[in-house]
C-alpha positions in Angstrom: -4.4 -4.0 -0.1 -3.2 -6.9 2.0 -5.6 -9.2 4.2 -4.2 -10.0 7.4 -6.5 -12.6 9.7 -9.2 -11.9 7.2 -9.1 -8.4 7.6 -8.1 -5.4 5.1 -5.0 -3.9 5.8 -3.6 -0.7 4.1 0.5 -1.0 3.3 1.0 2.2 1.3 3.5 2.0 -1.3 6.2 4.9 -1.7 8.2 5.6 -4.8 11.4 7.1 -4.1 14.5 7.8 -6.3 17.7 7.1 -5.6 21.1 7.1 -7.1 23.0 3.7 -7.5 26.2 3.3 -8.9 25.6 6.9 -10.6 22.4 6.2 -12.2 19.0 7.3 -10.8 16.7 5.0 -10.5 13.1 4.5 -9.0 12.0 1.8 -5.8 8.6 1.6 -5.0 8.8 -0.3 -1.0 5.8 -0.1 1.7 6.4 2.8 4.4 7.5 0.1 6.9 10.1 -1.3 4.6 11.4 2.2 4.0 11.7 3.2 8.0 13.4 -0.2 8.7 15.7 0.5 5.7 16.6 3.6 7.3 16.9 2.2 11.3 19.2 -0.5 9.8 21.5 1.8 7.8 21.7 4.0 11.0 22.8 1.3 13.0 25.0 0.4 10.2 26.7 4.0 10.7 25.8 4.6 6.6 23.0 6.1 4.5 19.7 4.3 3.2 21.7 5.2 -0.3 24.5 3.0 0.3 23.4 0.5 2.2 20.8 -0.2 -1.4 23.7 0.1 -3.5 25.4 -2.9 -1.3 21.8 -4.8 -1.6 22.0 -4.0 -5.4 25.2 -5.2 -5.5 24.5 -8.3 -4.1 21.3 -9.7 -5.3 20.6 -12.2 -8.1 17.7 -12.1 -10.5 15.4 -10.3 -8.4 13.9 -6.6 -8.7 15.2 -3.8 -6.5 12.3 -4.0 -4.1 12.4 -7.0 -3.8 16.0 -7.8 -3.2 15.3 -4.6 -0.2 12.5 -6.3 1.4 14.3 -9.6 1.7 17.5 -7.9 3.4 14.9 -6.3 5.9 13.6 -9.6 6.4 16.5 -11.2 6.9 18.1 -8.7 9.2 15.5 -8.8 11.9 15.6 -12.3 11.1 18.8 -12.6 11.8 18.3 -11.0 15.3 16.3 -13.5 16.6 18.6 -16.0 16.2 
């Protein structure tokens, strides 16, 4: 449970599988992470699938969900700019 302003606020966790690189394998990301994931691959013109194989491809010494949360971040980020 995060705390936000001192208040308790709920960021459910969802475990999905998904194949990279021909291996299944498991990514455990907060609802919000997942729906951005998917807006961005959309606008992309490519799957949630292979827009994480790219982000596994490209990250360094970082877990999966990890290395997904800070592309999120980074796009809308980005945007701003």
């Amino acid at each position: 449970m995060a705390h936000l302003r001192g208040e308790a606020v709920n960021s459910p966790v969802s475990k999905r599988s998904i194949v990279i690189a021909g291996h299944k394998t498991s990514v455990s990301l907060e609802d919000e992470f997942w729906d951005s994931l998917k807006e961005i691959a959309s606008e992309r013109g490519t799957t949630p699938a292979a827009l994480v194989t790219a982000i596994d491809a490209d990250r360094q010494h970082v877990n999966l969900s990890s290395a997904i949360r800070l592309f999120v971040l980074g796009f809308y980020r980005d945007q701003r700019r």
